[in-house]
Phi, psi and omega in degrees: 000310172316315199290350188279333170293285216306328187276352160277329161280346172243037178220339167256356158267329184291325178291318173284356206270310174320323182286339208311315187294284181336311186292296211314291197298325171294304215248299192090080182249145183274162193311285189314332196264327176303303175300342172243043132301336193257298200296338193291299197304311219278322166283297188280336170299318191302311193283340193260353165354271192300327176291333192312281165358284164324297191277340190276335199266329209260286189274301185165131166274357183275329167294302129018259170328277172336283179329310207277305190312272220329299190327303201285310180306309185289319181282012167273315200276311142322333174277310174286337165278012193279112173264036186231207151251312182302325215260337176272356174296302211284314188292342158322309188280315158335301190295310210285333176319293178307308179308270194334299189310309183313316192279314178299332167247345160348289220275319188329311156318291172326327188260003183265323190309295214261122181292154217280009170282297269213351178294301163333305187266330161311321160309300200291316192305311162318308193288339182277320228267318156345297198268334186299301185293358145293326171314287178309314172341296182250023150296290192291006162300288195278003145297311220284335184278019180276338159292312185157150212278028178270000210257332182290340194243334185277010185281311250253313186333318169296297179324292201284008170246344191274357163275322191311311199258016135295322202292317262217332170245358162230342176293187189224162169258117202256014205204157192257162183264190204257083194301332189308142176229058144292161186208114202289098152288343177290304173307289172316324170259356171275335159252021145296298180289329187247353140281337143297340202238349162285305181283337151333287173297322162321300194292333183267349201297330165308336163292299192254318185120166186287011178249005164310149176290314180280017142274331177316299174322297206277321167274004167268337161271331184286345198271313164298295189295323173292297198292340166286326179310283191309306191300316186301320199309323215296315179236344197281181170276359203197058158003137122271357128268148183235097179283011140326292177281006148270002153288343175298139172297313196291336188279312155330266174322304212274329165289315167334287205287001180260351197250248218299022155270332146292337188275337216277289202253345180300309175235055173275276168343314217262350171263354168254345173317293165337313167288330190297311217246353164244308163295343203266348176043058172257144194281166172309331182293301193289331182268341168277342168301304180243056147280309185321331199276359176258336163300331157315302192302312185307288220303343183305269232274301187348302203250351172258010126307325178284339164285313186280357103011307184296324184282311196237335177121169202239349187288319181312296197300311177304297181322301190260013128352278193281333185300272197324338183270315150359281189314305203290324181293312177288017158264287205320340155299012160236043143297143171217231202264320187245060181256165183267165182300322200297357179247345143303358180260323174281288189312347180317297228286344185294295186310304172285314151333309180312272173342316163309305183259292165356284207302282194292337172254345174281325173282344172286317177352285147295326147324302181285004171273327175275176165299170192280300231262313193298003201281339182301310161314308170326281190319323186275329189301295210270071131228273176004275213292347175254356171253019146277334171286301201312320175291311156321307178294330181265345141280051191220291170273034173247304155343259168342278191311312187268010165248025169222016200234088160335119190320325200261332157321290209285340166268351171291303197288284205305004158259013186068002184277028205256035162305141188093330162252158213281172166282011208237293164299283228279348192293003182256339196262341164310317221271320207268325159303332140331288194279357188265286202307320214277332159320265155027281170292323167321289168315273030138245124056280154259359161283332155309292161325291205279345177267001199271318218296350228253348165136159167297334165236159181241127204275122183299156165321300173346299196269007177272129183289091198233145162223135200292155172318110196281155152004298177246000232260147180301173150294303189289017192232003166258010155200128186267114184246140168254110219296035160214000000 
């Protein structure tokens, strides 16, 4: 029932990234306002995580969830009639409202269901259920904008009303809840405010430069508010992070490397669409086709990493995961304007096996290390912290790419419009891209360090010294973790 939330949210980013040059074209939209139709949806499922989380452990993951399908269904539906770029940024942030439910509870279902023999590969089967909808995704992206690109989102409506009344008639709620009902407001809005306004400024500063008034702005709330969030997390009684479960080592480390495993690999698509459908001057249909081989690899690599996981421990698969995504970004810089497919396809498809056998064992990892009540938070920190990588990263790399690129190039290629030009003019957006990869692999890189780091043995959920949270009782005084 979860993997069907999950295949709809990654299967409606694979249809828009394919449209993007179609909406641009449509709408008449500026770089920047095109680039947050995607950062919106992606910041608000990121910021609302944790309170998500927070509230799943409070209320019910099951109410949650439902709520989260329907949401997402009406703002899909809301989105296509939208005639603007502003207006479809706001149902974008909606949608992402409905993501953040979705997301946030998921793994938490899974991990309440499925026992820690069996965790691994339930996991890995999301992440395969995942990739299928990458697969699909931006193919069926580039059908759908041959009706008009409002089809990407009114594709997601049937789906999304025929999960809201499955979830709703079949999950159950299995874990007793979390009685504290405080709700850290403090919190919720200082990150709010300082991951919109970080990323913000990232994504624009390659456009106007760092002396804009909104990148000025936006990295001056984010460089203030995010290190007060954590100092807030710090004293209140009733967290919406809760650093408390970063005393497990396996959990810590296994969060680290999954938030660099979003700055790694997260704007990998959004820079090939773009290669595809602008030096390689492919149409959508064809460029959502070679896409396919890093959705392949997840599906592959996904669910036989999470069995062997089960078997053996999740840090080795997690190590060569990221070495492996690693390899695959650090082919992909000898790409150029006119390389044949089969050789973005081999590095594709290397990045995606990587992402895979990564993915399913770093996250049963972390699951099965908190207690059954902390998991809805749990669930949401390791989303947070890897669609915080994610957000980053495409604002990281748009930063780089528009700040070596000439303005009326960079709307040729990000509108699908570069006929006519020689490889000689494309030769600046080859180049920012190139060095955009070569980050990429950097994190990537250290995400491999950080998954070597976190230990060799792993304390089963069994063995964690846990007491459920009392009435009045703080959070740090209602769990003992042990640090390894």
């Amino acid at each position: 029932m979860t993997s069907l939330g999950m295949f709809l949210a990654t299967v409606n980013s694979g249809t828009l990234l394919i449209a993007l040059p179609n909406l641009e074209r449509a709408l008449h939209t500026s770089l920047l306002t095109l680039v947050w139709v995607i950062l919106a949806y992606m910041v608000a499922s990121t910021v609302l995580l944790l309170p998500a989380g927070r509230l799943a452990d409070q209320i019910g993951r099951k109410r949650l969830y439902v709520l989260g399908t329907a949401l997402f269904t009406l703002a899909s539906l809301g989105a296509g009639f939208a005639g603007s770029g502003t207006s479809l940024i706001v149902w974008r942030v909606i949608q992402g409202v409905g993501g953040a439910l979705i997301f946030a509870n998921a793994g938490a279902l899974v991990t309440d269901v499925f026992p820690r023999e069996r965790l691994g590969l339930a996991m890995g089967t999301n992440v395969m259920v995942a990739a299928v909808g990458l697969v699909i995704g931006p193919v069926l992206g580039g059908w759908l904008v041959t009706y008009g690109w409002q089809w990407v989102f009114w594709f997601n409506v049937p789906l999304g009303l025929a999960g809201t009344v499955w979830a709703w008639l079949i999950l159950h709620e299995t874990v007793r809840r979390d009685i504290q009902q405080q709700l850290d407001w403090a919190g919720n809005i200082l990150m709010v405010v300082g991951l919109t306004g970080l990323v913000l400024g990232l994504s624009d500063a390659g456009l106007d430069g760092w002396t804009a008034p909104m990148v000025t702005i936006g990295l001056t709330l984010g460089f203030i508010c995010l290190p007060i969030f954590v100092w807030v997390e710090s004293r209140v009684p009733a967290p919406m992070l809760d650093l408390s479960l970063f005393r497990i080592r396996v959990y810590s480390a296994a969060a680290a490397a999954a938030f660099l495993n979003g700055l790694a690999r997260f704007a990998l698509m959004f820079l090939f669409v773009f290669y595809f459908q602008g030096p390689q001057k492919q149409d959508p249909i064809t460029a959502g086709l070679m896409l396919a081989p890093l959705a392949i690899g997840m599906l592959v690599a996904s669910p036989l990493a999470g069995a062997w996981a089960d078997r053996h421990g999740s840090r080795a698969p997690a190590v060569l995961g990221m070495l492996l995504t690693a390899a695959g970004l650090a082919g992909m810089t000898t790409l150029q304007v006119n390389s044949p497919f089969w050789v973005s396809a081999i590095w594709l498809s290397i990045v995606g096996i990587g992402s895979g056998v990564f993915n399913s064992p770093n996250t049963s990892a972390m699951m099965a290390a908190v207690p059954p009540w902390r998991r809805g938070i749990a669930s949401g920190t390791r989303v947070m912290l890897q669609n915080t990588g994610a957000v980053i990263s495409i604002a990281l790399m748009l930063m780089i790419v528009t700040a070596t690129v000439p303005t009326l190039l960079l709307f040729s290629i990000f509108s699908g419009l570069t006929t006519g030009l020689s490889a000689a003019k494309l030769a600046p957006f080859m180049s920012g891209m190139h060095l955009a990869l070569w980050i990429l692999c950097g994190f990537s890189l250290l995400g491999a360090v950080v998954s070597a780091m976190r230990g060799s043995v792993e304390v089963p959920t069994e063995q964690v010294v846990a007491v459920a949270p009392s009435p009045a009782g703080a959070t740090k005084n209602a769990t003992v973790y042990p640090a390894a």
